[in-house]
N, CA, C and O atoms as a GROMACS GRO file, in nm:
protein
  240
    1UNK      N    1  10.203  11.209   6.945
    1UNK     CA    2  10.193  11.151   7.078
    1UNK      C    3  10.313  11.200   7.160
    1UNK      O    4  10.427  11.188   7.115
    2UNK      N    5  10.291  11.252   7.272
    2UNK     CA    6  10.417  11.316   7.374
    2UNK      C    7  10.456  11.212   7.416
    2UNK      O    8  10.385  11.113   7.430
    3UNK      N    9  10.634  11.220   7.455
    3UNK     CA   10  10.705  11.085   7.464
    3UNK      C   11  10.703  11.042   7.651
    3UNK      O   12  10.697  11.122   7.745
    4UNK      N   13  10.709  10.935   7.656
    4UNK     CA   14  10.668  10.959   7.865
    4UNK      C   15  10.787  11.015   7.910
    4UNK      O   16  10.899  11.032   7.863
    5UNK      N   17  10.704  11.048   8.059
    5UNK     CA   18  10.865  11.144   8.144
    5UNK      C   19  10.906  11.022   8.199
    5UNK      O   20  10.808  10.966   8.248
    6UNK      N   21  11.007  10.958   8.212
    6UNK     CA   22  11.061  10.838   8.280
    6UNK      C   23  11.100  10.947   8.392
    6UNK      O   24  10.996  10.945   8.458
    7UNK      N   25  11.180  11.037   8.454
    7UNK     CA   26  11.243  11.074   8.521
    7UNK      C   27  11.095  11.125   8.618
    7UNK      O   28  11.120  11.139   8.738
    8UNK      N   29  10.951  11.151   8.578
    8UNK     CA   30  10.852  11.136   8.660
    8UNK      C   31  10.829  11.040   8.733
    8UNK      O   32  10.820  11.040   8.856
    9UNK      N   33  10.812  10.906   8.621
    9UNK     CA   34  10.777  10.832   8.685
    9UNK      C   35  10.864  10.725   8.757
    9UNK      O   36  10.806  10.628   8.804
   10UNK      N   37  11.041  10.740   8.773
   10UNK     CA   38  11.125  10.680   8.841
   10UNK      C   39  11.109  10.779   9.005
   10UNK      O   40  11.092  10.717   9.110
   11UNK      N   41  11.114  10.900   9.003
   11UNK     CA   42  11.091  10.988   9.085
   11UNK      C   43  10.935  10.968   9.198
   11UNK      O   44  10.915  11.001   9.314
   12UNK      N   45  10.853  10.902   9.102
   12UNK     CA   46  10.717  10.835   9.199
   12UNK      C   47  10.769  10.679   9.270
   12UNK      O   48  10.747  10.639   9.385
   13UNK      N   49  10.837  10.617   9.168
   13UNK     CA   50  10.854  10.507   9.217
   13UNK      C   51  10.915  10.489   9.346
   13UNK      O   52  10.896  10.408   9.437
   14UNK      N   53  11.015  10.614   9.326
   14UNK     CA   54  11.116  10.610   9.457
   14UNK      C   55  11.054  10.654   9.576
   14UNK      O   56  11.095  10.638   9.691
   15UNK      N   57  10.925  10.725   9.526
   15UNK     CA   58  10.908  10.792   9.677
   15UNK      C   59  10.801  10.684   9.743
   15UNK      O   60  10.752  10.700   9.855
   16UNK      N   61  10.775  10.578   9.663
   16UNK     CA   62  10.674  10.478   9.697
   16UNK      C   63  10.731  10.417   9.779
   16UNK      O   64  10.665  10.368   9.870
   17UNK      N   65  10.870  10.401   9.776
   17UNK     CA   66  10.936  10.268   9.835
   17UNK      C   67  10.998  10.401   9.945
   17UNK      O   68  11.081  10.353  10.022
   18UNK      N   69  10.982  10.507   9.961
   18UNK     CA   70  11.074  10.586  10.079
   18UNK      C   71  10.952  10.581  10.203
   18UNK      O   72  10.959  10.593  10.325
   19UNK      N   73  10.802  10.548  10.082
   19UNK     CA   74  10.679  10.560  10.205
   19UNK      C   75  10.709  10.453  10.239
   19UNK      O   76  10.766  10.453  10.348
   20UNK      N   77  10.694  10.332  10.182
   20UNK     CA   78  10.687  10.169  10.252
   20UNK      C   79  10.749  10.179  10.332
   20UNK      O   80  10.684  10.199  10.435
   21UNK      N   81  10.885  10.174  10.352
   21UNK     CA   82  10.988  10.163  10.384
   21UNK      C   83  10.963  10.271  10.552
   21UNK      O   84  10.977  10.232  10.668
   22UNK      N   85  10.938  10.360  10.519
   22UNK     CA   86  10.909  10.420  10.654
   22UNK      C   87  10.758  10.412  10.730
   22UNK      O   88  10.743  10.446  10.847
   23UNK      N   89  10.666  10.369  10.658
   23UNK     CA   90  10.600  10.251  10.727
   23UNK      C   91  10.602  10.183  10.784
   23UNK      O   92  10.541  10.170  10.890
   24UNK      N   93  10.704  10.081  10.709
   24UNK     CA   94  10.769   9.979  10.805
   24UNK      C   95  10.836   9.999  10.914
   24UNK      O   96  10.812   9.944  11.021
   25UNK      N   97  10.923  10.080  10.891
   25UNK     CA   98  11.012  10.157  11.033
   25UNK      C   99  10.929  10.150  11.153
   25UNK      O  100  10.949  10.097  11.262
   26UNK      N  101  10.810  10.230  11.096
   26UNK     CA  102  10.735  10.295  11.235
   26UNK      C  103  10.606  10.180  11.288
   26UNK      O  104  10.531  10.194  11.385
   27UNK      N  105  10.611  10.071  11.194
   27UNK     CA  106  10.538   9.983  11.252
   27UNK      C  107  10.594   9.869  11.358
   27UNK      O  108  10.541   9.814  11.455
   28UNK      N  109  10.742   9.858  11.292
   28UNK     CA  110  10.886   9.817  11.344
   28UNK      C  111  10.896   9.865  11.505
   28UNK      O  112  10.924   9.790  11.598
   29UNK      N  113  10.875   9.971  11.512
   29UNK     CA  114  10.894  10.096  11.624
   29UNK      C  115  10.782  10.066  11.748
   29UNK      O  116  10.797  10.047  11.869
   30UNK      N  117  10.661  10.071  11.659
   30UNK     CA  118  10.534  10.049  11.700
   30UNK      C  119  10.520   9.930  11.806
   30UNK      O  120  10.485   9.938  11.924
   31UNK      N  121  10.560   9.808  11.725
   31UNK     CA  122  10.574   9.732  11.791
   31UNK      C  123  10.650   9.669  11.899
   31UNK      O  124  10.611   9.585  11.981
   32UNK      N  125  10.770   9.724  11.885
   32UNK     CA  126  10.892   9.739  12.004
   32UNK      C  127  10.809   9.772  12.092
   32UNK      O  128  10.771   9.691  12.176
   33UNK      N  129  10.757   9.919  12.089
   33UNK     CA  130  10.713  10.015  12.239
   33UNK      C  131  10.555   9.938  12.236
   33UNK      O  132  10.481  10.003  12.310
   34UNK      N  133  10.497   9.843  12.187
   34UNK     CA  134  10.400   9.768  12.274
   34UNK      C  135  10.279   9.865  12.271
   34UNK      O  136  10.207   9.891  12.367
   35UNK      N  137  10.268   9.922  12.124
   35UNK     CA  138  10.141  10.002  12.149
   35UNK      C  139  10.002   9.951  12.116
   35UNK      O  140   9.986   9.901  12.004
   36UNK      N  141   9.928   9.956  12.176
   36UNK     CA  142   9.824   9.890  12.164
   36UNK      C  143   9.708   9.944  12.085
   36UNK      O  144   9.690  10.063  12.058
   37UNK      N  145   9.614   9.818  12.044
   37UNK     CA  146   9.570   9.876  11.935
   37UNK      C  147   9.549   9.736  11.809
   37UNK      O  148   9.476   9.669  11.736
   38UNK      N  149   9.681   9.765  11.862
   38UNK     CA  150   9.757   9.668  11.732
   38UNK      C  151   9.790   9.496  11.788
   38UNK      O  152   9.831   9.480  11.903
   39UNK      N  153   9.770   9.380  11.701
   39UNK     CA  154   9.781   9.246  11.794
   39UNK      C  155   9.938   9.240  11.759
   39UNK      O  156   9.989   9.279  11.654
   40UNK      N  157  10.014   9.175  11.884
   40UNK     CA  158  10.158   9.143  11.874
   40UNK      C  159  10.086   8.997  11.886
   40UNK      O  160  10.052   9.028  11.771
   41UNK      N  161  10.042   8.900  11.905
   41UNK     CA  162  10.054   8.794  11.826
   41UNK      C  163   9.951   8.752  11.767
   41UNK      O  164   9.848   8.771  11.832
   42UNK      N  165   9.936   8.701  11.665
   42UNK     CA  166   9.829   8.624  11.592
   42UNK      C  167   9.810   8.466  11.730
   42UNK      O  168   9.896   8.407  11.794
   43UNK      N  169   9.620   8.445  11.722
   43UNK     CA  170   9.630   8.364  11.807
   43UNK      C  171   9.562   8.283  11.721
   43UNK      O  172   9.465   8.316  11.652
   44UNK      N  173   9.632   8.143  11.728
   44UNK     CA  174   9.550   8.020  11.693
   44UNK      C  175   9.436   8.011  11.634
   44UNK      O  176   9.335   8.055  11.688
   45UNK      N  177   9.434   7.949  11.506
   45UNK     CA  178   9.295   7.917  11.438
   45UNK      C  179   9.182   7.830  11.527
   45UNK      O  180   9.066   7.870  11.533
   46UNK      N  181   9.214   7.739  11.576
   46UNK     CA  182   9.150   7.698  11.685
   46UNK      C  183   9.052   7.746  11.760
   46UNK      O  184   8.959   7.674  11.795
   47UNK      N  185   9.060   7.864  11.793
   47UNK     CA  186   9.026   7.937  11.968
   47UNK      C  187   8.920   8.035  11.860
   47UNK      O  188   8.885   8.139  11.916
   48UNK      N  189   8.871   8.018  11.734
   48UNK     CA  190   8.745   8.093  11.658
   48UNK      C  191   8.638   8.009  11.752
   48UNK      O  192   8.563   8.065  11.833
   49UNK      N  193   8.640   7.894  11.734
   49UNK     CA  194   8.525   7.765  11.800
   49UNK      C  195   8.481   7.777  11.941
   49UNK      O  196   8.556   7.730  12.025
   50UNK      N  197   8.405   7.814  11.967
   50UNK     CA  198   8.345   7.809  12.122
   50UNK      C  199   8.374   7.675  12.170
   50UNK      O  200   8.362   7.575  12.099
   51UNK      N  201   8.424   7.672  12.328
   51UNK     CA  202   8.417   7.547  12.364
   51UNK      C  203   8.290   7.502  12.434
   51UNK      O  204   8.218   7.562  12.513
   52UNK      N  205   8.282   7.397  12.391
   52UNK     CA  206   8.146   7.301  12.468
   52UNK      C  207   8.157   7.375  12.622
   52UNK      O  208   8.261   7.386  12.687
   53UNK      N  209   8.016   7.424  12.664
   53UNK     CA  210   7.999   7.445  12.794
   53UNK      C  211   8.020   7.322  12.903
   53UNK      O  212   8.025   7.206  12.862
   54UNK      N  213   8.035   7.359  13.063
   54UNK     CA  214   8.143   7.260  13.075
   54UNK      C  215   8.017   7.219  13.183
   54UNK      O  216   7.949   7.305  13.238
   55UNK      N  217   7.994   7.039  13.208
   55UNK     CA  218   7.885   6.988  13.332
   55UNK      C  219   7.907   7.090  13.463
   55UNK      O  220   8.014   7.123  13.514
   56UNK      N  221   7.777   7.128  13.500
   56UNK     CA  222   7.799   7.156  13.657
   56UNK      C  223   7.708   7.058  13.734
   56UNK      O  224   7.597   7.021  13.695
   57UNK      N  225   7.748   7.033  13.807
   57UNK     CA  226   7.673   6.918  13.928
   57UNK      C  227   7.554   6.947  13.979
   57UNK      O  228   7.546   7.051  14.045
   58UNK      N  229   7.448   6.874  13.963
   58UNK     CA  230   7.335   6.936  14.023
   58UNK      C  231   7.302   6.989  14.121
   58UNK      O  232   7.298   6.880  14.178
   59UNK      N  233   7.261   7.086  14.231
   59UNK     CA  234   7.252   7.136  14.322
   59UNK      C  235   7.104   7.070  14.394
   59UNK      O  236   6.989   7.068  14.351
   60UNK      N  237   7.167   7.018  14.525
   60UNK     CA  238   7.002   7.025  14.570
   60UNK      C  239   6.977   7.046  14.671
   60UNK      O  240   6.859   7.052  14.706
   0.00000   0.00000   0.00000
């Protein structure tokens, strides 16, 4: 049985966390400059529910 490459797989690990990590940056970035696309705020669980249509006065 061949023995594992640790120095492979420390070498993947690192570049996993150099992607996250600059992911984050540029989502970081992203969101500063207000690009759209993307939601800057989560809105209220609430506002899924249609509201009751609202009386209009009869016309005559």
């Amino acid at each position: 049985m061949p023995s594992p490459n640790y120095g492979y797989e420390k070498r993947q690990k690192e570049l996993a966390k150099k992607r996250k990590k600059e992911d984050k940056l540029k989502a970081k970035a992203d969101r500063k400059a207000g690009v759209p696309g993307e939601p800057e705020q989560q809105q209220p669980a609430g506002d899924d529910v249609p509201s009751a249509p609202t009386a209009q006065p009869p016309q005559s």
